[in-house]
C-alpha positions as CSV (number, residue, x, y, z in Angstrom):
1,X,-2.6,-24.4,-36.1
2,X,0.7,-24.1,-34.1
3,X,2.2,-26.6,-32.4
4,X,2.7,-24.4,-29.2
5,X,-0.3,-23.7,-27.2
6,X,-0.3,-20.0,-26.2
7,X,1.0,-20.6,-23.0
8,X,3.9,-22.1,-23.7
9,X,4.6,-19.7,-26.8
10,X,4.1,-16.8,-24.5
11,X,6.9,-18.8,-22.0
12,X,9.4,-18.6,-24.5
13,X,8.8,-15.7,-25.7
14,X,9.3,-14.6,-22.0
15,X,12.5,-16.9,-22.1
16,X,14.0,-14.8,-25.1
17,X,13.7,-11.7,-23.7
18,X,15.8,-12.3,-20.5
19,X,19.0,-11.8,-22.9
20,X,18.5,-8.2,-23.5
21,X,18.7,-7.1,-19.7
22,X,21.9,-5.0,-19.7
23,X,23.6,-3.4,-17.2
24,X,24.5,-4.2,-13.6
25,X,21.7,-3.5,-11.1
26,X,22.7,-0.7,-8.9
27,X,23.7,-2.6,-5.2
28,X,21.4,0.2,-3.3
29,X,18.2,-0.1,-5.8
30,X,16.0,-1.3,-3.0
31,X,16.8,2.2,-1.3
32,X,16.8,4.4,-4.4
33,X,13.4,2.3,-5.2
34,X,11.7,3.3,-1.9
35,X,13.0,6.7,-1.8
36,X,11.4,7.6,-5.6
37,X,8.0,5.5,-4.6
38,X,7.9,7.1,-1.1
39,X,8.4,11.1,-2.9
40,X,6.1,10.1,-5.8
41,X,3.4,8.1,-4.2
42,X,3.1,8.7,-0.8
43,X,1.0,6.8,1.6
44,X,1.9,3.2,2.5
45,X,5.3,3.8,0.5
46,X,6.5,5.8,3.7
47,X,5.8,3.6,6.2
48,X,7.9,0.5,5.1
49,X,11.6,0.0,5.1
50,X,14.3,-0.8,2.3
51,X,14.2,-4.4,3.7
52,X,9.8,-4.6,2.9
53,X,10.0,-2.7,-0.3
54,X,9.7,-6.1,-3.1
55,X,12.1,-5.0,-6.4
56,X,12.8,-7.1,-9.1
57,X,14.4,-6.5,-12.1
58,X,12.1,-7.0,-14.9
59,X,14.0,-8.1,-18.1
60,X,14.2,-5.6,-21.5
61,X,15.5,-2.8,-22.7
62,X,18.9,-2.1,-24.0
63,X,19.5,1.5,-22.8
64,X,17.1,1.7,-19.9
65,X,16.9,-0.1,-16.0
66,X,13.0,-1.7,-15.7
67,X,12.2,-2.7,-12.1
68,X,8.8,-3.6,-10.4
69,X,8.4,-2.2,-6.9
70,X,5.7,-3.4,-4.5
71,X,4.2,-3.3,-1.1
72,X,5.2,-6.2,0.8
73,X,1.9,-8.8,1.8
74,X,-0.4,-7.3,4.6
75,X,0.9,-3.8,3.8
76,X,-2.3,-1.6,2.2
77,X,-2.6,1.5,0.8
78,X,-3.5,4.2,2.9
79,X,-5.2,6.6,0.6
80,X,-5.4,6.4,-3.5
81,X,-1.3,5.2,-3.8
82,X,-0.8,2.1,-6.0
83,X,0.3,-1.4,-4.3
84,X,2.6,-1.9,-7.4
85,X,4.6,0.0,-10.1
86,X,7.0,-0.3,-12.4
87,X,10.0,2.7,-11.9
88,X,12.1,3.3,-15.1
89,X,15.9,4.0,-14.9
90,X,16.9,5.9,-17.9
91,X,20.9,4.8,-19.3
92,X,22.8,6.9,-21.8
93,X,21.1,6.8,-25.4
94,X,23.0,4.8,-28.3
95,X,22.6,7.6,-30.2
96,X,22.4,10.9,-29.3
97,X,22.9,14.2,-31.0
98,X,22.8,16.6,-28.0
99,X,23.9,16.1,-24.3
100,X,21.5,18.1,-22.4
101,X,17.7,17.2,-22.0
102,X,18.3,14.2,-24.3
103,X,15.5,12.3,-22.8
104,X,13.3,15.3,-23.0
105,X,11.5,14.1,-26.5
106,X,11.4,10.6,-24.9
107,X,9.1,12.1,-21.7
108,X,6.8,14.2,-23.5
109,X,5.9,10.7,-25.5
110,X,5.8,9.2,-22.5
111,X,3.3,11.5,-20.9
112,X,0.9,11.9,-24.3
113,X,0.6,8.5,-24.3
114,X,-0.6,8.0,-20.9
115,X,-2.5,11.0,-21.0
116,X,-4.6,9.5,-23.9
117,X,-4.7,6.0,-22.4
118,X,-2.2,4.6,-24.9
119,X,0.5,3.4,-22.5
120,X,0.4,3.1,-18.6
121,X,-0.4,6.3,-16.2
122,X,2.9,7.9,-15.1
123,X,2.8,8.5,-11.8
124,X,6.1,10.5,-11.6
125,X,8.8,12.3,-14.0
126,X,12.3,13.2,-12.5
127,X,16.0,13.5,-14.5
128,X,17.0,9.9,-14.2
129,X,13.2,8.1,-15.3
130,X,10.2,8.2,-14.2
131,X,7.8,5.6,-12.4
132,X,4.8,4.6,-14.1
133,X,1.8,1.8,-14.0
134,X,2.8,-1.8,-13.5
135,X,1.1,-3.7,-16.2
136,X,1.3,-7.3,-15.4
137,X,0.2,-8.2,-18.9
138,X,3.2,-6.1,-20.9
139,X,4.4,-9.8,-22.0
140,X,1.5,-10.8,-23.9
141,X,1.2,-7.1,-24.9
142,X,4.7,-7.4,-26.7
143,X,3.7,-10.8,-28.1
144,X,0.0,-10.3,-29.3
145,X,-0.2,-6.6,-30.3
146,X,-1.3,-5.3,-33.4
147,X,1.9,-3.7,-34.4
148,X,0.8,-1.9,-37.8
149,X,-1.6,0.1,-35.0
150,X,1.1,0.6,-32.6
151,X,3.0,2.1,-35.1
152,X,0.6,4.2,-36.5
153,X,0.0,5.1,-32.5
154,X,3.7,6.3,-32.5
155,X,4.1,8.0,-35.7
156,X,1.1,10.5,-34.8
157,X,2.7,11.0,-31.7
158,X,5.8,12.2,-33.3
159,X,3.8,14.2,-36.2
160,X,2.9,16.0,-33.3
161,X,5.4,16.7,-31.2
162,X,8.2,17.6,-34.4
């Protein structure tokens, strides 16, 4: 039995993570969020302002920008649009072995996985990221997945894309 209850283990497993957030968030994100979310989504996500939009950087990821965008309280959807999703910010690879459509490989994963339910539904591709599902549970995800499945996930994936 552990001496942390899962709370607490999932806490500091939270805790750790906020080291790998790299990067400096980009002054006018709250703009760049609500124009992406207000192209993609539609709906609700025009009729609020840069000021209403909520966006917070969500720690992770050593090469890529993770924020959670929002509707503000007392703002619902118009039609089908989600109140809440998570828009990716792609960074320059570590390693790379080709300069154009380097993240091409990275978005077709991205899409076969949502498109069999094994990640969140992407709600929109462009050339810097893409904005997907917010998962609220991605922590305990990280912490309590099965990661022999995961991987097996992954390397089918790649079987059959390569």
């Amino acid at each position: 039995m552990s001496k942390y209850s899962d709370e607490s283990l999932e806490n500091k497993k939270y805790e750790d993570m906020k080291h790998m957030t790299r990067g400096e968030t980009p002054e006018d994100i709250r703009d760049k969020c609500l124009k992406l979310c207000a192209e993609y989504l539609g709906g609700s996500w025009n009729e609020i302002t840069a000021e209403q939009i909520i966006v917070r950087r969500i720690s992770g990821g050593y090469t890529n920008q993770l924020y959670y965008c929002g509707l503000p309280q007392g703002i619902s959807p118009i039609k089908d649009e989600p109140k809440e999703v998570a828009i990716k910010l792609y960074g320059k690879k570590w390693i790379s072995g080709r300069e154009k459509n380097e993240r091409m490989s990275d978005m077709v994963i991205v899409l076969l996985a949502s498109e069999f339910d094994l990640g969140p539904k992407i709600y929109g591709l462009f050339n810097e990221g893409e904005i997907e599902e917010y998962v609220e549970v991605i922590k305990k995800i990280f912490f309590h997945f099965n990661c022999h499945n995961f991987i097996h996930i992954i390397l089918c994936i790649h079987e059959i894309l390569f």
